[in-house]
N, C-alpha and C positions, 0 to 999 in steps of 0.2 A: 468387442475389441475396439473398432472404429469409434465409440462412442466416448471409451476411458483416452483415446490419442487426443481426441478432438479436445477431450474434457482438462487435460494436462496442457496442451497448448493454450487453452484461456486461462489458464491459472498462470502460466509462464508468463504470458504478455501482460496480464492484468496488474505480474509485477513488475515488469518492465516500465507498465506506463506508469504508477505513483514510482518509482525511479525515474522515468525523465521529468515527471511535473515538479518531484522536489530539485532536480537538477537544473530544471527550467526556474525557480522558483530564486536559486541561489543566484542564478543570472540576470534577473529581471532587469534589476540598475544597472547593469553594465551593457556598454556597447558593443554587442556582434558585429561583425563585416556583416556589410548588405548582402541579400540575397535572396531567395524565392522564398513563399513562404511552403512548406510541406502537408500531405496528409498525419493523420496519428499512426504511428506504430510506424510507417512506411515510408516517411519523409519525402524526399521529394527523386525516389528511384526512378517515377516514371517518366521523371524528364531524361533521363541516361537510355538512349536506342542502340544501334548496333555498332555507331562509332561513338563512343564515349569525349573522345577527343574532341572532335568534333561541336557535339554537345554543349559539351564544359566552356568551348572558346565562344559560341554563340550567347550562353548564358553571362560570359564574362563582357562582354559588350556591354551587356544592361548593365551589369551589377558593378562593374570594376575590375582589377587586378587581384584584389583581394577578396575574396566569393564564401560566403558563409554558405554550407548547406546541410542538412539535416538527413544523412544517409540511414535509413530504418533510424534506428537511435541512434547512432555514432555520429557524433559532431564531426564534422568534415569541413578542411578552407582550403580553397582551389586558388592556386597562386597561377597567374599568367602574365606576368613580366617580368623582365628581366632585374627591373628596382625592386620589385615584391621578392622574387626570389633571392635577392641578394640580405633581403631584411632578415628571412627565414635562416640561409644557410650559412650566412656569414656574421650578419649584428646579432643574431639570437641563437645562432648554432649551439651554446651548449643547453641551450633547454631543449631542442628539436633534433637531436644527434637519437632518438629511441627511434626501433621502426615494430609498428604494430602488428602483433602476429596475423596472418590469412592462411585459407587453406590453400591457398593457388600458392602461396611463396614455398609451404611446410613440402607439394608436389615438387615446387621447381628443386630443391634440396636433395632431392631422390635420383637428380639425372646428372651424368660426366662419364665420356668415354674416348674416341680417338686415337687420340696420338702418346698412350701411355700404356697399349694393352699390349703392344709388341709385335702384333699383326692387324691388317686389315679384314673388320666381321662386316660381313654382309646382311640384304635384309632376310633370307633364311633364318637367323639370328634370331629372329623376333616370331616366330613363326609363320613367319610367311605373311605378318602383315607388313614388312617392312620396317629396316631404318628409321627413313625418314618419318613414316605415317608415323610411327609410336611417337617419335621428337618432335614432328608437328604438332599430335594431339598432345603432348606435354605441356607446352608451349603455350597452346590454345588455354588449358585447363587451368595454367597457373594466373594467366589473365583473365578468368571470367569472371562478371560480377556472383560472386555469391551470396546470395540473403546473410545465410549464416553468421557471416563477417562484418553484417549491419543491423541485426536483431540477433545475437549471442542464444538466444533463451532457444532459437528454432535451430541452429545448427546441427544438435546431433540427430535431430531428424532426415536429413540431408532430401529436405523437397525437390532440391530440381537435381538430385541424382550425380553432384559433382561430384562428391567426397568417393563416390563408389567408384567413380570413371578413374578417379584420384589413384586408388587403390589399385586399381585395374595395372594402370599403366607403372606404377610402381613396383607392382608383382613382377611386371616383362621385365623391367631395369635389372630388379633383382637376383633371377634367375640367370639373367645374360652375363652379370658378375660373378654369380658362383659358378657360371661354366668356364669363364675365364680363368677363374684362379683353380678350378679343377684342371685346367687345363696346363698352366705352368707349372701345375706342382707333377705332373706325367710327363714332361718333358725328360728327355732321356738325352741331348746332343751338347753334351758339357760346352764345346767351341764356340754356339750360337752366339750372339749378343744378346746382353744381359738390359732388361728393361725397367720401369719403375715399379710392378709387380715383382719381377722377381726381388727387391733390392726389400721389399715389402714382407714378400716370403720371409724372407733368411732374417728376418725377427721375430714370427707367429709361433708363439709357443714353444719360444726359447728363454729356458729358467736363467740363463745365466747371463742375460740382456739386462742393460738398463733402460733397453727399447722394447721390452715386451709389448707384441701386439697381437689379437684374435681377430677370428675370420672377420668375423662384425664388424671390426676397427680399419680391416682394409677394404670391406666394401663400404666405406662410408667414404672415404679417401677416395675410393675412384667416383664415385659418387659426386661430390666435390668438386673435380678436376670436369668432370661431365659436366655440370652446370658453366664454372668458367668457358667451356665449346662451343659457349651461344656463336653462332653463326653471322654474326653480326657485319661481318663485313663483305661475303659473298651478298648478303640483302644490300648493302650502300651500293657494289659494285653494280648490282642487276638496277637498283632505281636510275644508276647515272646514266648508264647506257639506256634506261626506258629515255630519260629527257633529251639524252644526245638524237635521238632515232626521232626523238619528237619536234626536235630541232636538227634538220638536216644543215642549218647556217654554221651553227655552234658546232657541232660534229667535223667540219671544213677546215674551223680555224685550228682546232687539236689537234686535225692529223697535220694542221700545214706546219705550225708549232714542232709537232715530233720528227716532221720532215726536217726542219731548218736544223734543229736541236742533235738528232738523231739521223736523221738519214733513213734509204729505203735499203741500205746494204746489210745491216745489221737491226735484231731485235735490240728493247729498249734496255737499259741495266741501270741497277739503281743508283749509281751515281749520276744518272742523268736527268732526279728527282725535281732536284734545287733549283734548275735552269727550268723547268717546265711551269712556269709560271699561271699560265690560263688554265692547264689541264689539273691548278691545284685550286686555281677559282670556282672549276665547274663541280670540284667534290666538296669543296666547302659549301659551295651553295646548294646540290644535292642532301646535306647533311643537315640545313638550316629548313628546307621544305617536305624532305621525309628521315626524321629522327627515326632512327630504328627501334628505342624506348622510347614514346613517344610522352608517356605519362610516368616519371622518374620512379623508383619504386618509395612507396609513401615512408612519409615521418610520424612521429608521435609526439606530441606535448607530454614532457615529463611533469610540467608545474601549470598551474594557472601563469597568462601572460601576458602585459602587450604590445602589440604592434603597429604602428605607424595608427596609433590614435585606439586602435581596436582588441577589444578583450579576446584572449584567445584562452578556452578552456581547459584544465588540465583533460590529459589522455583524446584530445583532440585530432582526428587524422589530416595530416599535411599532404595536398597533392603539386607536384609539380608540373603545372601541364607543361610539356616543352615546345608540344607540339605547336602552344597556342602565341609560347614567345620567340617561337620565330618569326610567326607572321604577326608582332605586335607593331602596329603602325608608328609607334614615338620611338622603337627601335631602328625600322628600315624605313627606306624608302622603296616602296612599289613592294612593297613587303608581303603578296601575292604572286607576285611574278620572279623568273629568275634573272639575277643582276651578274652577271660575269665580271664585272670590273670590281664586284665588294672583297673585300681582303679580313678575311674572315680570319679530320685530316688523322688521316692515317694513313702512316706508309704503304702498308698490305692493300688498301684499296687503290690510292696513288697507283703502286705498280702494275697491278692487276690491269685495271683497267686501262694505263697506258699502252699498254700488250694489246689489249682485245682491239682499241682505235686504231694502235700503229701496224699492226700486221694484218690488218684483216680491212676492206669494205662491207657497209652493213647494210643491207634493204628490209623492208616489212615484207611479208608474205602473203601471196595471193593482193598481190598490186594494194595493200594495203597502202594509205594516205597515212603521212605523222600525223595529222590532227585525227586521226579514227584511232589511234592507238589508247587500248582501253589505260587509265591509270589508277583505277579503283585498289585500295589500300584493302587491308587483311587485320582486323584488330586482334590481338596479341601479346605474349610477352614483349616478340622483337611483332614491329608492322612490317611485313611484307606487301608486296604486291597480290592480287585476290587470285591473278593467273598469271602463271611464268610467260615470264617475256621467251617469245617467241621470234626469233630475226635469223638472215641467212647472208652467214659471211662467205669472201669470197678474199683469197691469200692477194696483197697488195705488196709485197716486201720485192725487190728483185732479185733474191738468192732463191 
């Protein structure tokens, strides 16, 4: 059995490769974006470690803004500026407007829940592995490199075991939504408030709708709405307060800010948004040195094309590093460090985190120093932090 698997993978790859040499072949005359040159079949994967990001912005120093590279077969160009970027999604957006199928996106597809099911589900829910762990591992799974997704021909092999984690975690989703809508369709308290399930219901398998919709068509829907949950802005809020705690100077001038602004008699409300000038500098700048998508989700070249002098291939994968054009030097100044006076935001983090400054003092624990506080990142759909920030408030308001 081992010998006809082994023996079908060399026939698979064997056509892969006269497919990339005549693909190589059609290119020859044309100019690529510079870039490293790769092994066969495997390209140049083994320079991507466990921060990709990372990675990609190290390699874009040698090579440029515009970065050629040869992921297993899949042509791949890694933009890391903000003029590169603007070529891609703005002077050439309708060639680049496709986005190439992955298994990590087809999982991230499968997840949406919250604030639509009409009650608050717990990590029971999941069997006791938790909430959160399923949505973390989701998360995780839709951002990992997958061979599959760069040599096509090994994919339904599934070698490093994603597509099954894939599956795994999809199962939990799915079962968690047919208990849901098992669940409103048992409701029996006419008075209740009526949610976006039910409103869902009262068209499944009604002949006489022009809104006919089956069970399928609503767990896709919540499905959906689960994905838009990414969490996106409890991660900004937990980074700003990492850099605040990490600068105890910066943390001073925000509370003295909400003090002048606000006062200590009263919590913050949002009209006291506008006036907060520094405490919108420090989430702009949090947002410029940990982007929560940090590598935008990729494009696709619909045509052969090119760009700022360089052939881009048809069906070509597009990367946005973001990560790498905030800390691009022709953009900022000190563009490693954070500038609180650049004038760079979302309201939900604005608020939040004005709350957390204004009503509370923050220490590290166990006589923790800001400069020991770890800030190692979590690669990802969203980046997080690698370990939740851990700090110990103390009530500062005078009511």
């Amino acid at each position: 059995m081992a010998f006809w698997i082994w023996l079908t993978i060399g026939v698979l790859v064997l056509v892969r490769i006269v497919q990339a040499c005549i693909s190589k072949g059609k290119n020859k005359n044309k100019m690529l974006p510079p870039g490293p040159r790769g092994f066969p079949i495997f390209g140049s994967l083994h320079l991507l470690g466990k921060f990709p990001t990372m990675d990609l912005h190290q390699l874009a120093q040698k090579y440029g803004d515009i970065m050629y590279l040869r992921l297993g077969l899949q042509h791949t160009v890694v933009v890391s500026s903000a003029r590169a970027a603007e070529l891609f999604l703005k002077t050439h957006d309708h060639n680049f407007v496709s986005r190439p199928p992955t298994e990590g996106l087809v999982a991230r597809d499968h997840m949406t829940c919250r604030m639509v099911f009409g009650k608050k589900y717990k990590d029971e829910e999941f069997g006791g592995r938790g909430f959160a762990s399923v949505m973390k591992e989701g998360m995780k799974l839709a951002a990992a490199p997958n061979l599959g997704d760069f040599i096509h021909c090994i994919a339904p092999l599934d070698l490093q075991g994603l597509t099954k984690k894939m599956k795994a975690v999809n199962k939990a989703f799915d079962e968690f939504f047919g208990k849901v809508i098992d669940e409103h369709l048992q409701y029996k308290d006419k008075e209740r408030t009526r949610d976006f399930i039910d409103a869902l219901l009262a068209h499944m398998g009604s002949e006489g709708s022009d809104y006919r919709i089956e069970r399928l068509n609503i767990k896709a829907m919540m499905s959906d709405m689960f994905a838009a949950s990414a969490d996106t802005s409890s991660t900004t809020v937990q980074w700003a307060l990492s850099e605040l705690l990490r600068h105890p100077q910066d943390m001073k001038k925000v509370q003295k800010e909400l003090e002048n602004v606000v006062g200590l008699k009263r919590m913050v409300e949002e009209s006291d948004m506008e006036k907060l000038e520094y405490l919108d500098m420090v989430v702009k700048e949090t947002m410029r040195l940990h982007p929560v998508v940090p590598l935008l989700l990729p494009h696709a070249a619909i045509k052969d094309c090119t760009a700022d002098g360089y052939h881009i291939p048809k069906k070509s994968r597009i990367i946005i590093n973001a990560w790498a054009i905030g800390r691009d030097p022709s953009a900022w100044v000190d563009a490693e460090k954070e500038v609180r006076t650049r004038k760079l935001g979302i309201t939900v983090v604005h608020f939040v985190l004005a709350q957390l400054v204004h009503c509370f003092d923050w220490e590290l624990p166990d006589n923790m120093l800001p400069n020991e506080l770890d800030m190692t990142e979590e690669f990802g759909l969203l980046v997080s932090r690698a370990k939740n920030l851990l700090a110990i408030p103390s009530y500062r308001l005078q009511n």
